[in-house]
C-alpha positions in Angstrom: 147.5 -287.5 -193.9 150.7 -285.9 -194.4 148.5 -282.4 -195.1 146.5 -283.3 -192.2 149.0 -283.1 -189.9 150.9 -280.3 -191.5 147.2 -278.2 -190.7 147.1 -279.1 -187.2 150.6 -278.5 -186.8 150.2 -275.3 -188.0 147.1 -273.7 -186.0 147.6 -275.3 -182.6 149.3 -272.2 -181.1 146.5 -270.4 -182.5 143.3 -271.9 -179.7 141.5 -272.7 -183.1 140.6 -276.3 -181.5 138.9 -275.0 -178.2 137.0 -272.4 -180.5 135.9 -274.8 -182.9 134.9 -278.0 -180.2 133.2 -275.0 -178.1 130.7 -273.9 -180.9 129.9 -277.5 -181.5 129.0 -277.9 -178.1 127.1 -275.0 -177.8 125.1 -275.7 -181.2 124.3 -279.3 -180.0 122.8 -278.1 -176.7 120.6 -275.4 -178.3 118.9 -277.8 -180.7 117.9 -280.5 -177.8 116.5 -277.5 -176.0 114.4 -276.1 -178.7 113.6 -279.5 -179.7 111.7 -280.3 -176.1 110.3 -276.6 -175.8 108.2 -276.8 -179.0 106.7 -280.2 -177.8 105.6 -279.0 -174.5 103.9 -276.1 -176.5 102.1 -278.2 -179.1 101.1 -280.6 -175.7 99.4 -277.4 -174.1 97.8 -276.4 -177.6 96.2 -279.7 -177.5 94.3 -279.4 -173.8 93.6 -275.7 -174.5 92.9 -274.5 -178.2 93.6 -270.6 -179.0 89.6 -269.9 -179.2 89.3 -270.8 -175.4 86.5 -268.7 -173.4 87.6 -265.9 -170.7 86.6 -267.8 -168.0 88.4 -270.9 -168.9 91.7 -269.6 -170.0 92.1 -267.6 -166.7 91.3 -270.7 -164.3 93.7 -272.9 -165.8 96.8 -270.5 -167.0 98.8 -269.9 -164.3 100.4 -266.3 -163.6 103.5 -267.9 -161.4 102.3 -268.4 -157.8 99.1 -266.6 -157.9 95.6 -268.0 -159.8 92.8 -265.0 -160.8 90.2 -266.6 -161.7 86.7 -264.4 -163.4 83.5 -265.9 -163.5 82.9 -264.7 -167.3 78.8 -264.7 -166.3 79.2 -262.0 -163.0 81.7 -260.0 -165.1 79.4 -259.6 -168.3 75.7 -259.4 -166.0 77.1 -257.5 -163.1 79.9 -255.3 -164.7 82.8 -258.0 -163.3 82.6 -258.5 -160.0 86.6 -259.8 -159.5 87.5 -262.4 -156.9 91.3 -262.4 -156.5 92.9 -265.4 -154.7 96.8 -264.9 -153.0 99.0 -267.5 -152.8 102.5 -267.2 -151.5 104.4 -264.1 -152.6 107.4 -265.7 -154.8 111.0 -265.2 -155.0 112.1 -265.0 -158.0 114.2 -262.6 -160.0 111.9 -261.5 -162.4 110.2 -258.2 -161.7 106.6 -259.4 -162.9 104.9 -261.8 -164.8 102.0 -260.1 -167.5 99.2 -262.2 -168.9 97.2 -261.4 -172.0 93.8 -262.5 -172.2 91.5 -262.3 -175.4 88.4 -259.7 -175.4 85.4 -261.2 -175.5 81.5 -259.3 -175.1 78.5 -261.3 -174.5 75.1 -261.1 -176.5 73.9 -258.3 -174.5 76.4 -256.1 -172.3 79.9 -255.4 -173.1 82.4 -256.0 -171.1 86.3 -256.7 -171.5 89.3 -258.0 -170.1 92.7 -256.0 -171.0 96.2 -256.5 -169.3 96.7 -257.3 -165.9 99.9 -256.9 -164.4 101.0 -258.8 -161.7 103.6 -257.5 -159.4 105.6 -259.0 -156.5 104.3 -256.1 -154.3 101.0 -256.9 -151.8 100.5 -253.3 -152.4 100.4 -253.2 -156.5 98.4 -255.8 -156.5 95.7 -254.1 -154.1 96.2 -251.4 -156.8 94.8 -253.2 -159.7 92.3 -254.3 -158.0 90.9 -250.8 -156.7 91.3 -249.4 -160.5 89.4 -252.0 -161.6 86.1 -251.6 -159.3 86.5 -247.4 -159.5 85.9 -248.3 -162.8 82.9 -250.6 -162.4 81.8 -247.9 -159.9 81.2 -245.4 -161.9 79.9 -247.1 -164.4 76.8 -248.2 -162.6 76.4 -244.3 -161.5 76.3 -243.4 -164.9 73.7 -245.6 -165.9 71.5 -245.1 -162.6 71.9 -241.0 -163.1 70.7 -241.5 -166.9 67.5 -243.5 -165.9 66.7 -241.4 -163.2 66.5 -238.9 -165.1 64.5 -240.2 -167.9 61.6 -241.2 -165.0 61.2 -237.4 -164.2 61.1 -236.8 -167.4 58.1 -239.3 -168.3 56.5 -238.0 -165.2 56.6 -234.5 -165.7 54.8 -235.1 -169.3 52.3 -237.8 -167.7 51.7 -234.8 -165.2 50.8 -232.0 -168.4 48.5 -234.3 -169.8 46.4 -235.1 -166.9 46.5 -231.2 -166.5 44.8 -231.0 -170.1 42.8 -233.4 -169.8 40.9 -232.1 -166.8 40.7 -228.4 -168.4 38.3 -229.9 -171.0 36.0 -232.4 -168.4 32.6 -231.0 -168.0 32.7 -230.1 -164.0 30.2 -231.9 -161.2 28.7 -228.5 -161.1 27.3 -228.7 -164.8 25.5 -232.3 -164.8 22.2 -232.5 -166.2 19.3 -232.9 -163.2 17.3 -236.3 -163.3 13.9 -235.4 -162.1 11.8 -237.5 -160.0 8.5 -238.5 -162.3 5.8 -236.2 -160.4 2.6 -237.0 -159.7 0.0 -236.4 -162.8 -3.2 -234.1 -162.0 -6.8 -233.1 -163.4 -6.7 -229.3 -164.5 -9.5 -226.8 -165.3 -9.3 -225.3 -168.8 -10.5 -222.0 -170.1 -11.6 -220.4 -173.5 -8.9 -218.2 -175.0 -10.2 -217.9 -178.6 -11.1 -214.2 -177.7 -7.4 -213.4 -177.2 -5.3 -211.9 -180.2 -1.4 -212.9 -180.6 1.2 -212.7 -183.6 3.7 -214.6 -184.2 6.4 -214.6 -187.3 6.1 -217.8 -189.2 9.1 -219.8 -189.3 7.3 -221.5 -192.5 6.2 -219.0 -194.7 8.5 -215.7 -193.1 5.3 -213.7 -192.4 3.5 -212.6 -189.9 0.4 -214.0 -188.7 -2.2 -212.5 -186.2 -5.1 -214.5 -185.0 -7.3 -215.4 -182.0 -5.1 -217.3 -178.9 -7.0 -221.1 -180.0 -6.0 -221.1 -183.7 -2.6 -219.8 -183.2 -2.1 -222.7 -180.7 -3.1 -225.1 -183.2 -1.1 -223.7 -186.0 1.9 -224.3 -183.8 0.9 -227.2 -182.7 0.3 -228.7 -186.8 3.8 -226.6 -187.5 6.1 -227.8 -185.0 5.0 -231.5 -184.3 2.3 -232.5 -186.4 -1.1 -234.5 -185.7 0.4 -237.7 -185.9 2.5 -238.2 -182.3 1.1 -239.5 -179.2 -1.3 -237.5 -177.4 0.4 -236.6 -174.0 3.4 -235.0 -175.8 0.6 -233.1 -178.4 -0.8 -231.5 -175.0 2.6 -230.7 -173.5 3.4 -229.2 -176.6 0.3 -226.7 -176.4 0.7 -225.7 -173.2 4.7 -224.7 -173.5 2.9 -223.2 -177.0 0.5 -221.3 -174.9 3.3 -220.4 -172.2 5.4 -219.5 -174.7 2.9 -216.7 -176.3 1.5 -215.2 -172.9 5.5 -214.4 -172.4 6.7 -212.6 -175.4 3.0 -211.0 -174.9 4.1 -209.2 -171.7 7.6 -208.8 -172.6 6.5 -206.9 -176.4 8.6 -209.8 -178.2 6.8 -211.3 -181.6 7.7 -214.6 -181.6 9.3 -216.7 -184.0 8.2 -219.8 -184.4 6.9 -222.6 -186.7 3.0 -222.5 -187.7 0.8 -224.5 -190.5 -2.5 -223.8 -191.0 -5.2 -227.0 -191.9 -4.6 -229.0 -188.8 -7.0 -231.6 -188.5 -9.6 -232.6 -185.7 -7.0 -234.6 -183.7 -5.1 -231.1 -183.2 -8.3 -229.4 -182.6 -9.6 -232.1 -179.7 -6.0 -232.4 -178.0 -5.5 -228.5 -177.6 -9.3 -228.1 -176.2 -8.3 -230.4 -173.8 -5.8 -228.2 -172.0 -6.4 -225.1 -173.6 -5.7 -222.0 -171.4 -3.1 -223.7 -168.9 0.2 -222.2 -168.5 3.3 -223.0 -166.8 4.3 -220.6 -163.8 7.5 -220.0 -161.4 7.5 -218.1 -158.8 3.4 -216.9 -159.4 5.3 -215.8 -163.0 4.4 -216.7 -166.7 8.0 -219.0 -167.8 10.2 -218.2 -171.0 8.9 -221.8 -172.0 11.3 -222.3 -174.8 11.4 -225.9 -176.7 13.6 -227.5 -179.1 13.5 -229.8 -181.3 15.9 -232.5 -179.2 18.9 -232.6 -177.3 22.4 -234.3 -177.1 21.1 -236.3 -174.0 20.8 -233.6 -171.9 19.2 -230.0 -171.9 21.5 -227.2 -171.8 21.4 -225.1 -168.9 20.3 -221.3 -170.2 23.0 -219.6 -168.8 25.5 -221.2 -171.1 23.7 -220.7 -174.5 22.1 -217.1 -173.6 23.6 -215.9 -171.0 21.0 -215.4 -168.6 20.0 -217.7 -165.7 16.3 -219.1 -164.8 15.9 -221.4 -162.3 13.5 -223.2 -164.3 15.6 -223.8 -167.5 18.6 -225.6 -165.8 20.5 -228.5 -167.3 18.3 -231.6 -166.9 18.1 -235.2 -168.3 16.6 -236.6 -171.8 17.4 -240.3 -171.4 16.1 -241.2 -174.5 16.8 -238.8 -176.9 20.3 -240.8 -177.0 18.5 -243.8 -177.7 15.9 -243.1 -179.9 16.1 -239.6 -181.5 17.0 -239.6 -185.5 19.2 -236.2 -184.6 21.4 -237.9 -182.7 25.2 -238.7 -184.4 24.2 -237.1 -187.6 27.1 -236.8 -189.8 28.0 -233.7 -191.9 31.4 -234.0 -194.1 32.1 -230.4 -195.4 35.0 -230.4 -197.9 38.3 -228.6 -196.8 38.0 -225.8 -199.6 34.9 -225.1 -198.5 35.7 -224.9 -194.8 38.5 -222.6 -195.8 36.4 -219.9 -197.6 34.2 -220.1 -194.7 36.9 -219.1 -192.3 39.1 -217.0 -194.3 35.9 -214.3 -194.3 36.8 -214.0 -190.4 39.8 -212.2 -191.8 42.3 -214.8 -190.7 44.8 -216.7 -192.3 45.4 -220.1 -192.1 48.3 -222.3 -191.4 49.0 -225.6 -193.3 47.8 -227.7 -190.7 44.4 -228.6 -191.3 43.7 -230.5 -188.1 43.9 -226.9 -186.3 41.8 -225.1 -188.3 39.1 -226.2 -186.0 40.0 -227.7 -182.7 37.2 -228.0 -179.7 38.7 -226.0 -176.4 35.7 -226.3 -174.0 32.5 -228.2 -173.4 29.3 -227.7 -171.3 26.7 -229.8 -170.4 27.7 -232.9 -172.0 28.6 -232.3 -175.4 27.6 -228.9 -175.6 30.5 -227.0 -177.2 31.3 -223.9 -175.6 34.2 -222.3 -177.4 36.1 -223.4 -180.2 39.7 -222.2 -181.5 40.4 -221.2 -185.1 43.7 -222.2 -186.5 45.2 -220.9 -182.7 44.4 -216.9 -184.1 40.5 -216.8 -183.0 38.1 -218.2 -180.6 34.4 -219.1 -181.6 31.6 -220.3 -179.8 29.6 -224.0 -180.2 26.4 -221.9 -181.7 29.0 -219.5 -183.9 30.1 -222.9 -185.7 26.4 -224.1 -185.9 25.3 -221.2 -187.5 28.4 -220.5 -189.7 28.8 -224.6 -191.1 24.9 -225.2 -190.7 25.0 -227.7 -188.4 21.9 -229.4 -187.1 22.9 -228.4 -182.5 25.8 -226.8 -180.8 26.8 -230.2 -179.3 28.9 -231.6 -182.0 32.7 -233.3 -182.3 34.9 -232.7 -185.3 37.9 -234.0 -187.2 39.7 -233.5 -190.3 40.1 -236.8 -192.8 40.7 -237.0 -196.6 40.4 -233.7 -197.1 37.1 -233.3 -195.4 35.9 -232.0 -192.3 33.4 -234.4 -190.8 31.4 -232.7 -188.2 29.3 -235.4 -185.7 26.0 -233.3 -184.3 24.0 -234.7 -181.3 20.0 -233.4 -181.3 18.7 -230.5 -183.1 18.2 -226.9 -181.8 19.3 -225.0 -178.8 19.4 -227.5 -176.1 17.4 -225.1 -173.8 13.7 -226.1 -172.1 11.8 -229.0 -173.5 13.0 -231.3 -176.3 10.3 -232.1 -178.6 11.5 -235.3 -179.0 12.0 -235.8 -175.6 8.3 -235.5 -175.0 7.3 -237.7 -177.5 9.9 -240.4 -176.0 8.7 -240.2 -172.4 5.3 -240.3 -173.0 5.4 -243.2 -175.4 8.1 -245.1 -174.1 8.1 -243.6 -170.2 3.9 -243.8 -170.1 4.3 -239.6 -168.8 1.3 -237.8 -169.0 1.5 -233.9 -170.4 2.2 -232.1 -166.6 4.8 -235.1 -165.9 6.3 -234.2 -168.9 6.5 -230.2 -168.8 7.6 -230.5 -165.0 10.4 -232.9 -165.3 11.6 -230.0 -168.3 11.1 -227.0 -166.5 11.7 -227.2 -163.3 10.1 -226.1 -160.5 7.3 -224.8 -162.1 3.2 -225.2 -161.4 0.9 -225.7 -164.1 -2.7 -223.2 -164.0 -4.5 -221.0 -165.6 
C-alpha cells in the first residue's frame, strides 16, 4: 500500500489520471458500438443474401431519401427503360450517397448496371438520367442501321437471280402451236413409177437411182418399217414423196434411209396414196421428218436458220409419253469429255461443272447455245454431234467423275416426228392428211 501511494503521489502533477480514465472511456464506448453495428449487418444479410437479383436489390436498398427502382425484365428486353422516383431533396452534410449494384446479363441480351451516383442537385440527377437513355439511344440506331442494311442487301441479290432466271425462260413468242385436228379427206392418186430419183442411202452410204414407186417404198421399209399402223405408213409416204419432188427441183440428192425387200404391206399402203404431195402457197414443201421430238417440234429458224411458215414450232403430245427417245441417259466419263474439248484448242479450268454449262433454250428443251469452261460458245446441235447424243434438246451435269447427258427425242426436231405419227394415229385415231397437216402447217395435200 505504502508503494501504492508513494506512485500516485508521485504522478498526480503529471494529468497521468485524466489520460489514463479518458482512454478507458473511449475504448469502452467503441466496443458497444462495434458490437451493435455488426448485428444489424448480419440481420440485413439474413432478409437479403449477397446473390440477390438486380431488380430486387434496387427496390429494397435505400439510396438515402430517394428509391430507383429497375424493372430487371424492361431493362434486359427493351435495353432499360429507367423509371426514377423523387422524394424529398435531403439535408444532410454529405455531398452524395453512391450505390453499387452487381452485373447481371439475361439468357439472351446483355445488359448491365454500373455506378449510379446520386447527388443532392435536381440538376445532376436529370444528368444521369439523360446519359443513361443517349446511351440506350444509340444503341437501338445501331442495330436498326445494321438490319436495314442487310434487307437491301438480300433484296438486291433476290433481284439478280430473278434477272437470270428470266434470261434462260423460253419466251411466249417460241411455244409450240397446238393444232386443231382437221377434217380427214378422200384424195385421187396417180402412177409415178415412170419417174426417176436418187437418193444417198443412209444404210449402205451409196447411191441409189430408181423409178419414183420403189424409191418410196425403200424409204418407207428404211425409215419406219412394215410393222406400224397404217395411217402413220401413209403419212410417211407422202412427206417421202414431198420430200423427193423438193430436192428434185432444188438439184439436192437426198440423204435419207432406204432398205430394199419390203413386203406387200409396204407395197399396198404406198399405192394407196401414191403421187400426193404436200403444198404451201401452190409450192412443193421442204417436208423434213425426224425420228421424234422433245415434246414439241423445233421451229426451222432456230435449227437452220431459215424460216417456213410451214415448219413452225408445233405440238407432239405424246412423244413425252410414249416415245422410247425420250430421257435417254448417256454418262460420258470426264477424261473423255476433256480430250473431246481440248481439240477446240481451249484449256480448261479445274472446275468440272463448267466445262459444260447450258446458256440458252428454244422451243422447250431445245438447246441453243452452250458455254465451254466460260472461253467458248457452242450450239445444242455442235454438242450433239461432237458427244453423239441422240437430239439437241438435252440437260447436263457433272457427278462422280462423269458427265451424264439427259436427251429428249431423236433427230432434228424440225417437220414431222416419226414417232409422233405413229402415236396420233394409234392412240389419237388421225388418219394420214390429219396427221401431215397438224405437222406442217398450213399446207394442202394434192397431186
Amino acid at each position: 500500500m505504502k508503494k501504492v501511494k508513494a506512485f500516485f503521489e508521485s504522478i498526480k502533477n503529471k494529468n497521468i489520471i485524466f489520460v489514463l480514465s479518458f482512454m478507458l472511456c473511449a475504448g469502452v464506448i467503441s466496443y458497444i458500438a462495434f458490437a451493435m453495428n455488426v448485428n444489424e449487418d448480419k440481420a440485413v444479410e439474413a432478409v437479403h443474401p449477397k446473390d440477390t437479383s438486380v431488380t430486387e436489390t434496387m427496390t429494397w436498398y435505400k439510396a438515402g431519401p430517394d428509391a430507383y427502382e429497375i424493372n430487371s425484365d424492361a431493362a434486359f428486353e427493351n435495353y432499360s427503360k429507367v423509371t426514377v422516383k423523387t422524394a424529398a431533396v435531403s439535408t444532410s452534410k454529405k455531398s452524395g450517397t453512391t450505390v453499387k449494384t452487381k452485373k447481371t446479363s439475361a439468357p439472351t441480351k446483355k445488359a448491365s448496371v454500373g455506378k449510379i451516383k446520386i447527388n443532392k442537385s435536381k440538376n445532376k440527377k436529370t444528368a444521369v438520367t439523360t446519359n443513361i437513355n443517349k446511351t440506350k439511344i444509340k444503341a437501338k440506331k445501331t442495330v436498326k442501321k445494321t438490319v436495314s442494311k442487310t434487307t437491301v442487301k438480300k433484296t438486291k441479290k433476290k433481284k439478280k437471280t430473278t434477272v437470270t432466271v428470266k434470261t434462260t425462260t423460253t419466251t411466249v413468242a417460241t411455244r409450240a402451236y397446238v393444232p386443231k385436228k382437221t377434217v380427214s379427206k378422200t384424195y385421187q392418186t396417180r402412177d409415178i413409177s415412170d419417174e426417176t430419183y436418187k437418193i444417198k442411202s443412209i444404210t449402205t452410204g451409196k447411191k441409189i437411182k430408181s423409178d419414183g414407186f420403189d424409191i418410196v417404198c425403200q424409204i418407207v421399209n428404211g425409215e419406219i418399217g412394215s410393222t406400224w399402223n397404217e395411217e402413220a405408213i401413209k403419212a410417211q409416204a407422202v412427206a417421202a414423196y414431198t420430200y423427193l419432188r423438193y430436192c428434185k427441183e432444188k438439184s439436192i440428192t437426198p440423204v435419207l434411209a432406204a432398205k430394199a425387200g419390203y413386203n406387200s404391206r409396204i407395197k399396198d399402203i404406198v399405192k394407196s396414196v401414191e403421187g400426193l404431195v404436200c403444198k404451201y402457197d401452190g409450192a412443193v414443201i421442204d417436208a423434213v421428218f425426224c425420228a421424234s421430238t422433245a415434246g414439241c417440234t423445233a421451229d426451222s429458224l432456230n435449227v437452220w436458220g431459215g424460216s417456213y411458215a410451214y415448219l413452225k414450232s408445233v405440238d407432239s403430245r405424246y412423244d413425252a409419253a410414249y416415245d422410247p427417245n425420250y430421257g435417254v441417259i448417256k454418262t460420258i466419263p470426264k477424261a473423255d469429255v476433256k480430250a473431246i474439248l481440248q481439240k477446240k484448242g481451249i484449256k480448261l479450268s479445274t472446275n468440272k461443272k463448267n466445262w459444260i454449262k447450258v446458256i440458252s433454250n428454244y422451243n422447250g428443251k431445245y438447246v441453243g447455245n452452250v458455254s465451254i469452261d466460260g472461253k467458248l460458245n457452242l450450239t445444242g446441235a455442235d454438242i450433239r454431234s461432237i458427244f453423239g447424243l441422240k437430239s439437241a434438246a438435252f440437260t447436263v451435269k457433272y457427278s462422280d467423275g462423269n458427265f451424264i447427258f439427259t436427251t429428249y427425242g431423236y433427230g432434228h426436231g424440225v417437220g414431222m416426228s416419226q414417232w409422233g405419227a405413229q402415236l396420233y394415229a394409234s392412240k389419237g385415231g388421225y388418219k394420214f392428211d390429219q396427221i401431215l397437216k397438224h405437222y406442217y402447217s398450213g399446207i394442202k395435200i394434192s397431186l
